[in-house]
C-alpha positions in Angstrom: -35.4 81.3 119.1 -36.9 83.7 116.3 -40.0 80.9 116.2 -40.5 80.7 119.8 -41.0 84.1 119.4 -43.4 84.2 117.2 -45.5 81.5 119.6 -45.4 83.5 121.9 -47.0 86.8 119.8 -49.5 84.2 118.9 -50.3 83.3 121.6 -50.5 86.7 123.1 -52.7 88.3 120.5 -54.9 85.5 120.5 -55.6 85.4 124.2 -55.4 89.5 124.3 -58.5 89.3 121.9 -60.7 86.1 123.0 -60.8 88.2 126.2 -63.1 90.4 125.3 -65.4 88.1 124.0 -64.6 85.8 127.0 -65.6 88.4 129.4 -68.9 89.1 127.7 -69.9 85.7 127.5 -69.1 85.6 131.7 -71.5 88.3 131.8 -74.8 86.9 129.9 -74.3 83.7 131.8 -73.9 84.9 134.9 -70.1 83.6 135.8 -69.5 86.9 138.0 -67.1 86.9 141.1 -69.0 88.3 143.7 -68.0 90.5 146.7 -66.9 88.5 149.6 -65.8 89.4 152.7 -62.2 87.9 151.8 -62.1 89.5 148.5 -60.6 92.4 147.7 -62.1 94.0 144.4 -65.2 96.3 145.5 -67.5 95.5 142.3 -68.7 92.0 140.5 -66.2 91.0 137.9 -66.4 88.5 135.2 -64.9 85.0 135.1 -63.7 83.0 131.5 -60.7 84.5 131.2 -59.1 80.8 131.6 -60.9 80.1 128.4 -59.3 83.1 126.5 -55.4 81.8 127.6 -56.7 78.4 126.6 -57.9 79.7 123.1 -54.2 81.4 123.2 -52.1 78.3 124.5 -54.1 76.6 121.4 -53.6 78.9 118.9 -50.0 79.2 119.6 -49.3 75.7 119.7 -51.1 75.3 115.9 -48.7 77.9 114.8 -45.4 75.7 116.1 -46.7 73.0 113.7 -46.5 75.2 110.3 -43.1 76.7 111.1 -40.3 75.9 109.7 -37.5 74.8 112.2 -40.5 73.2 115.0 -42.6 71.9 112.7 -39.7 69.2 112.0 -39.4 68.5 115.7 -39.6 64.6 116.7 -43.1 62.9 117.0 -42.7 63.1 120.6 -42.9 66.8 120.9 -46.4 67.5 119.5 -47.8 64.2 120.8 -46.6 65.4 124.3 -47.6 68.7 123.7 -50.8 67.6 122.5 -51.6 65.6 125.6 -51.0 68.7 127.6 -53.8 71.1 125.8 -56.2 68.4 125.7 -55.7 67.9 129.7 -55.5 71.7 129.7 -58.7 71.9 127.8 -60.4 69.0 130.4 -59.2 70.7 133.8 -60.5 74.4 132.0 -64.0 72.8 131.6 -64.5 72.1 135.1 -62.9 75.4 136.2 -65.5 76.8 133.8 -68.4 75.0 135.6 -66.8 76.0 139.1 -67.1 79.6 137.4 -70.6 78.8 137.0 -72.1 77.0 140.2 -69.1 76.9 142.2 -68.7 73.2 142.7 -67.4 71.6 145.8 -63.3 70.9 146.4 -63.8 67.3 146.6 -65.3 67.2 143.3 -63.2 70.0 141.6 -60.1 67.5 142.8 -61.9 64.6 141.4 -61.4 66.7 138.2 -57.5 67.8 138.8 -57.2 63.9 139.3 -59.0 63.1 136.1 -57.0 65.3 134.0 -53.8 64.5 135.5 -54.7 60.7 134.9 -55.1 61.5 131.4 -51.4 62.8 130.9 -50.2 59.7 132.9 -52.3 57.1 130.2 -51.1 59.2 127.7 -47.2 58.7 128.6 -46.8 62.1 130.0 -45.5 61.3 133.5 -41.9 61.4 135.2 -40.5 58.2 133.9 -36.7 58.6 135.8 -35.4 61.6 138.5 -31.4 61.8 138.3 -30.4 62.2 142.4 -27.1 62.9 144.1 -24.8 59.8 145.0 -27.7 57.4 143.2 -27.7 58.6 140.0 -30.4 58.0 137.4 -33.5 56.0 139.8 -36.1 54.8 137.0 -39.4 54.7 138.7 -41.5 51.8 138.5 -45.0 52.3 137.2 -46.8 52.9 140.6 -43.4 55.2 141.6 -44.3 57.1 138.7 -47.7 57.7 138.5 -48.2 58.7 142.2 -45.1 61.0 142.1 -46.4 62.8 138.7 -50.3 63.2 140.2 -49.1 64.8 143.2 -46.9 67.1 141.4 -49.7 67.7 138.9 -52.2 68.5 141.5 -50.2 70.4 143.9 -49.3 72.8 141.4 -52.8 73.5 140.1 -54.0 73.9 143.5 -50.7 76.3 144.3 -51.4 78.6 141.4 -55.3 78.4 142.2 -54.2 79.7 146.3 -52.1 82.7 144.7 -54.7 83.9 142.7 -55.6 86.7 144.9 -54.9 89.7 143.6 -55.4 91.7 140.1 -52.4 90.1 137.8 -50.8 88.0 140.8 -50.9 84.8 139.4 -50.6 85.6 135.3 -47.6 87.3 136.5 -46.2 84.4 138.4 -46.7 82.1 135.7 -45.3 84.3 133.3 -42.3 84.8 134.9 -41.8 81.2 135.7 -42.6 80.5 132.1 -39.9 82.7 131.3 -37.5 81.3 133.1 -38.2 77.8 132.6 -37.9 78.1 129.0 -34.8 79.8 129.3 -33.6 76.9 131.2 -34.7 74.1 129.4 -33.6 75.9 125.8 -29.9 76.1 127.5 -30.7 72.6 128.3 -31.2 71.1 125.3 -28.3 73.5 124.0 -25.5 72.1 126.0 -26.4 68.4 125.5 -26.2 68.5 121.9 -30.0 67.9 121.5 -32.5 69.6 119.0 -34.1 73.4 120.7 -37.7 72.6 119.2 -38.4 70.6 122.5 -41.9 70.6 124.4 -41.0 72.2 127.1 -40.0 75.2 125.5 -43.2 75.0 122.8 -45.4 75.0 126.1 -43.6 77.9 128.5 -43.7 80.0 125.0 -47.0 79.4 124.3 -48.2 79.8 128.0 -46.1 82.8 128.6 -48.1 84.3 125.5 -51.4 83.3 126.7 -50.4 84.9 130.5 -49.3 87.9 129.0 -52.2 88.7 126.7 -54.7 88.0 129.6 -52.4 90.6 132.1 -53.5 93.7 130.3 -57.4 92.5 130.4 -56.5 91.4 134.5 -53.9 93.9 136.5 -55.9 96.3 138.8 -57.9 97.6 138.2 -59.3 94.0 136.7 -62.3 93.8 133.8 -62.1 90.2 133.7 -61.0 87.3 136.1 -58.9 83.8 135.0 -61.3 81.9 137.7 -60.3 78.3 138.5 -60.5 77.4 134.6 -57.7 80.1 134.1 -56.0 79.2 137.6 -55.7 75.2 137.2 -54.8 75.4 133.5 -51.8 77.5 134.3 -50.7 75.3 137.3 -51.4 71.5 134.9 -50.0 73.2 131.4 -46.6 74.1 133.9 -46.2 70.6 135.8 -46.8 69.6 132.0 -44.1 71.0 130.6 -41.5 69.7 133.5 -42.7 66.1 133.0 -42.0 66.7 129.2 -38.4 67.9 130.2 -38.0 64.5 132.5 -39.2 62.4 129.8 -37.7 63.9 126.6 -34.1 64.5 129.0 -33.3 61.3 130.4 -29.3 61.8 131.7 -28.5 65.5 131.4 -26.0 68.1 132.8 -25.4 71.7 132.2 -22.3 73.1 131.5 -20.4 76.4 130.1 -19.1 77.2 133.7 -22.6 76.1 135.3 -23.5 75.0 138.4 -22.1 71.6 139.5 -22.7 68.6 141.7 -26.3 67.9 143.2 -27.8 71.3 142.8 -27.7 70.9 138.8 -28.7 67.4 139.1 -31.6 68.1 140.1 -32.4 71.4 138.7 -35.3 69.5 136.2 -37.2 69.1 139.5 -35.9 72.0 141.4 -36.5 74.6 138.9 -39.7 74.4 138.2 -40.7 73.6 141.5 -38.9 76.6 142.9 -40.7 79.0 140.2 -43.4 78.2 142.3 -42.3 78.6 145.7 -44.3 82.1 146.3 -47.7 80.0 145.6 -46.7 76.7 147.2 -45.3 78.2 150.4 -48.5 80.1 150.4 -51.0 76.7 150.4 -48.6 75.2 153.1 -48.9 77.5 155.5 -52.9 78.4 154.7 -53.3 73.9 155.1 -51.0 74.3 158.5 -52.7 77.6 159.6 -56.5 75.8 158.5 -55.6 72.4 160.4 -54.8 74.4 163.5 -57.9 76.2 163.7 -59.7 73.0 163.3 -61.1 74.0 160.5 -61.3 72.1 156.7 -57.9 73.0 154.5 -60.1 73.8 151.8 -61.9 76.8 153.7 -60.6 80.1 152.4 -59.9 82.4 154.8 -58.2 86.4 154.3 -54.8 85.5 155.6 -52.8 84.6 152.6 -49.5 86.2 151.5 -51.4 88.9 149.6 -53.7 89.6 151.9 -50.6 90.4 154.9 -48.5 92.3 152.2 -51.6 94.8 152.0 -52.5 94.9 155.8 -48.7 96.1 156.2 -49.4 98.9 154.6 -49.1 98.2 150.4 -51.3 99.2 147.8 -52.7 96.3 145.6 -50.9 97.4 142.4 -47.3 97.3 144.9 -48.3 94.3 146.1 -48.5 92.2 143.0 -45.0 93.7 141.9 -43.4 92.5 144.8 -44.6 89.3 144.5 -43.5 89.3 141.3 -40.2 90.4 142.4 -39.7 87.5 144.9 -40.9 84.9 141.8 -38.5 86.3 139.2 -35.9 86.4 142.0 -36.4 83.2 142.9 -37.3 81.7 139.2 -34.2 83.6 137.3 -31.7 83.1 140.1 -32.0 79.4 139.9 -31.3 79.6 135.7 -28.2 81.9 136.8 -27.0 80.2 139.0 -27.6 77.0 137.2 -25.6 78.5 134.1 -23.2 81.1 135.1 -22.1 80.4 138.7 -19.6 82.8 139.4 -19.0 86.0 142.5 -20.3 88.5 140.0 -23.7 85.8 139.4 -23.9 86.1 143.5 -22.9 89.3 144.3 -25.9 90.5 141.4 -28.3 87.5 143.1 -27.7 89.5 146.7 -28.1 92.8 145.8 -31.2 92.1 144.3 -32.6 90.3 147.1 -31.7 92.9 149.2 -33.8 95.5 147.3 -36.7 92.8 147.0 -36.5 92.9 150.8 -36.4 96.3 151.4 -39.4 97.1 149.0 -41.4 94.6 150.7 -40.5 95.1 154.9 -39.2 98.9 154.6 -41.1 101.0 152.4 -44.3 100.7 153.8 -43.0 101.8 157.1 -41.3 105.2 155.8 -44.6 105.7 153.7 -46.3 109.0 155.0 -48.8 108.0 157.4 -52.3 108.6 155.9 -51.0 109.4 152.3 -53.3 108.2 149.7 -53.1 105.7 147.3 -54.3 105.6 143.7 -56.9 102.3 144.2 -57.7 103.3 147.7 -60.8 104.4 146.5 -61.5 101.4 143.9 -60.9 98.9 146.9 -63.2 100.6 149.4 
């Protein structure tokens, strides 16, 4: 644990620091966000800072290979890992360009597709899913390959929709970085394999990366992830769950756990439902799009965000709440998953209860026309 640690301070410093030199580069070559009318930051702010959490996600990953324990890790894990940041590096390239000259969706998913296909040449795909009644189904090639590019590309694109707000999606993908490391340390724990496994080498170093880049990023922002920041976040965390399929081919969690189908499938489930805030979010804006007869790719100002502020938040309240329903929904599937239990419950419903209440209730007993501290930043 002590060297995942470290990985992640790595990581964190390193990204904390290549974002001010990301952010200056933005400016001399013009990779500015500009004011739109869906936006909601008042002045142009700079893009690159995907290219700061990438030099993070590097750097920490270069550390895991001199350490002691994870440097003696199986062949698998570094090769996997490996895979991950070069794809990582590939998708952040064309984010950077989008940055840049703002390229087209069909070509930007010609890109998703590209890097994605590199991790499925490369061996890092889901090879088996364990369901309920079935048991282990091994997926044949075409099975596999399909199934892995969707999930690939469906979570870039989520993590790309949430990104809305100052800190909204670092902090997502921190917390579900968090909690899927968690989960698949406990994993590899109660099945009797070794803890230096890729999954956990890529949440900690990701984690880092996110949480060196939120300092430079919550309102108000000085620099911007952009798609390069956006779409690495979303491939290096599909990554790391088709690492856990592949490296976890029959597993169960025990110590009082969760049983039957639910645990199962919690190497699907989990990191899926760490991104249930973002993916929820691109369903109903594709739905809401298709409706209007309009292209799904056409932005619009009706995402979650964008309703949490219209009912009355402030951006900085916002983001936390968001960040309440992912950790709520990110750490309740680890608890429940590990310690199953009324106290596990009773905790999980009091805490949802408060999210609730923060996000429906306070705006409504907030003073009517009382001021808040980035009302004149957002103006």
């Amino acid at each position: 644990m002590r060297e995942y640690l470290l990985v992640f301070l790595v990581a964190g410093v390193v990204s904390y620091l290549l974002c001010v030199f990301a952010r200056e580069l933005a400016i001399r070559s013009g990779a500015v966000a500009r004011v739109r009318d869906r936006d909601v930051h008042a002045t142009p702010i700079p893009y690159f800072g995907g290219v700061a959490m990438l030099g993070g996600l590097g750097a920490g990953l270069l550390v895991a290979r001199h350490l002691p324990f994870l440097s003696t890790s199986q062949p698998a894990v570094f090769h996997d890992s490996g895979i991950v940041l070069i794809a990582g590096a590939m998708i952040c390239a064309v984010g950077v360009v989008d940055d840049l000259i703002e390229l087209d969706a069909i070509t930007k998913l010609g890109g998703q597709l590209v890097a994605a296909g590199f991790m499925v040449l490369n061996d890092v795909r889901l090879w088996s899913i364990k369901l309920p009644v079935v048991g282990q189904l091994v997926l044949d090639p075409t099975q596999g390959v399909l199934l892995t590019m969707l999930l690939v590309v469906s979570t870039m694109n989520a993590v790309n929709f949430v990104d809305g707000l100052d800190g909204l999606a670092g902090g997502v993908v921190l917390i579900g970085a968090i909690a899927f490391f968690l989960f698949s340390y406990r994993l590899a724990d109660a099945n009797g394999y070794t803890l230096a496994i890729t999954a956990a080498m890529l949440c900690a170093a990701m984690g880092g990366a996110c949480a060196g880049f939120l300092p430079h990023n919550f309102f108000p922002a000085r620099i911007f992830m952009g798609d390069s920041g956006s779409m690495l976040l979303g491939l290096v965390l599909s990554g790391s769950t088709l690492t856990l399929t592949g490296q976890f081919a029959d597993v169960s969690v025990q110590q009082g756990g969760g049983e039957g189908s639910f645990v199962m499938l919690l190497p699907i489930l989990l990191p899926i439902s760490i991104l249930v805030v973002p993916l929820s979010d691109l369903v109903t804006a594709v739905v809401r799009r298709t409706r209007r007869g309009q292209a799904f790719y056409q932005p619009d100002k009706e995402h979650l965000h964008h309703r949490l502020l219209e009912i009355g938040h402030s951006q900085r309240r916002a983001v936390l709440i968001m960040w309440l329903w992912a950790g709520l929904i990110a750490f309740g599937g680890v608890l429940v998953s590990l310690y199953s239990g009324r106290l596990t419950w009773a905790l999980l419903v009091a805490v949802t209860l408060a999210t609730v209440v923060l996000t429906f209730i306070l705006p409504r007993v907030q003073r009517p026309g009382e001021p808040r501290p980035e009302d004149h930043l957002v103006r």
